[in-house]
C-alpha positions as CSV (number, residue, x, y, z in Angstrom):
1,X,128.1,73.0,53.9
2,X,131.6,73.3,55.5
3,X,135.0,74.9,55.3
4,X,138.3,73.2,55.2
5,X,141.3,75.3,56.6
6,X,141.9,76.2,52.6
7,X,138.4,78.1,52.9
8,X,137.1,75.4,50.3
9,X,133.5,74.8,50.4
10,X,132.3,71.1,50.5
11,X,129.1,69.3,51.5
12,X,129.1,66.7,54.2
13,X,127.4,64.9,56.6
14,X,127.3,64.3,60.9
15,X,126.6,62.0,62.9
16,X,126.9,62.8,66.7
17,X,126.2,60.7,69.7
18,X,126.5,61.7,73.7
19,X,127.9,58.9,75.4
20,X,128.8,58.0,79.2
21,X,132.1,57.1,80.0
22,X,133.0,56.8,84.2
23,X,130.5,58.9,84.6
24,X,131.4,61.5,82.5
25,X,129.2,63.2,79.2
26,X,131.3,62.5,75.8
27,X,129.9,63.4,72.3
28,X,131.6,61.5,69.8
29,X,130.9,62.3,65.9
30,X,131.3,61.1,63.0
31,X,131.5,63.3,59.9
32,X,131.9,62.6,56.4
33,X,132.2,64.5,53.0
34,X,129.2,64.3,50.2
35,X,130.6,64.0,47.0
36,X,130.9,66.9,44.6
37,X,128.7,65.6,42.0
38,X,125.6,64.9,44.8
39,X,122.3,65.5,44.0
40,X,120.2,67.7,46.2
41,X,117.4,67.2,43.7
42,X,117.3,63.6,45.0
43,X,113.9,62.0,45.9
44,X,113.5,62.9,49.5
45,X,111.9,59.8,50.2
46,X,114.9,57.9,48.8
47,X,117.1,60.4,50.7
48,X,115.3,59.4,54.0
49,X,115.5,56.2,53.6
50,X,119.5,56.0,52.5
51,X,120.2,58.3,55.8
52,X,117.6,55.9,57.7
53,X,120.0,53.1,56.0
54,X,123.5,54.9,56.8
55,X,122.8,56.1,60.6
56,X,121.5,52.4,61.7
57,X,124.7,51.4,60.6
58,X,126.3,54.2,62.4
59,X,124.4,53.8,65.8
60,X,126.1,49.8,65.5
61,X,129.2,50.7,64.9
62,X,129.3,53.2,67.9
63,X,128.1,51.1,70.2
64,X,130.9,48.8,69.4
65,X,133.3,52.0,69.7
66,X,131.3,52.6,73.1
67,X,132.4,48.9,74.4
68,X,135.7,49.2,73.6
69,X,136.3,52.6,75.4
70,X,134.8,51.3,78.1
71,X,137.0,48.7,79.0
């Protein structure tokens, strides 16, 4: 759970990653907001496996963010 400035509560998600950029230590993140209406009663092995599903697609995406800053 998280705050926005408005003191709001709302669920949500990170995804962090420490990268190297001329040798210096970066940690870029990703965050995202669960929807109201999520489950938390969800089958925990269907939750694994949609996280499993979401951060794979995360980890190629940053290393295509990771190229380009590196240029």
């Amino acid at each position: 759970t998280n705050a926005r400035k408005s003191g709001e509560l709302f669920r949500n998600m990170f995804y962090l990653k420490q990268v190297e950029l001329d040798e210096a230590q970066y940690i870029l993140g990703l965050q995202c907001g669960l929807p109201e209406e999520f489950d938390l009663d969800v089958d925990l092995e269907d939750l694994e496996k949609r996280c499993h599903t979401a951060f794979s697609k995360l980890e190629e995406n940053m290393t295509l963010v990771e190229q380009v800053l590196a240029q």
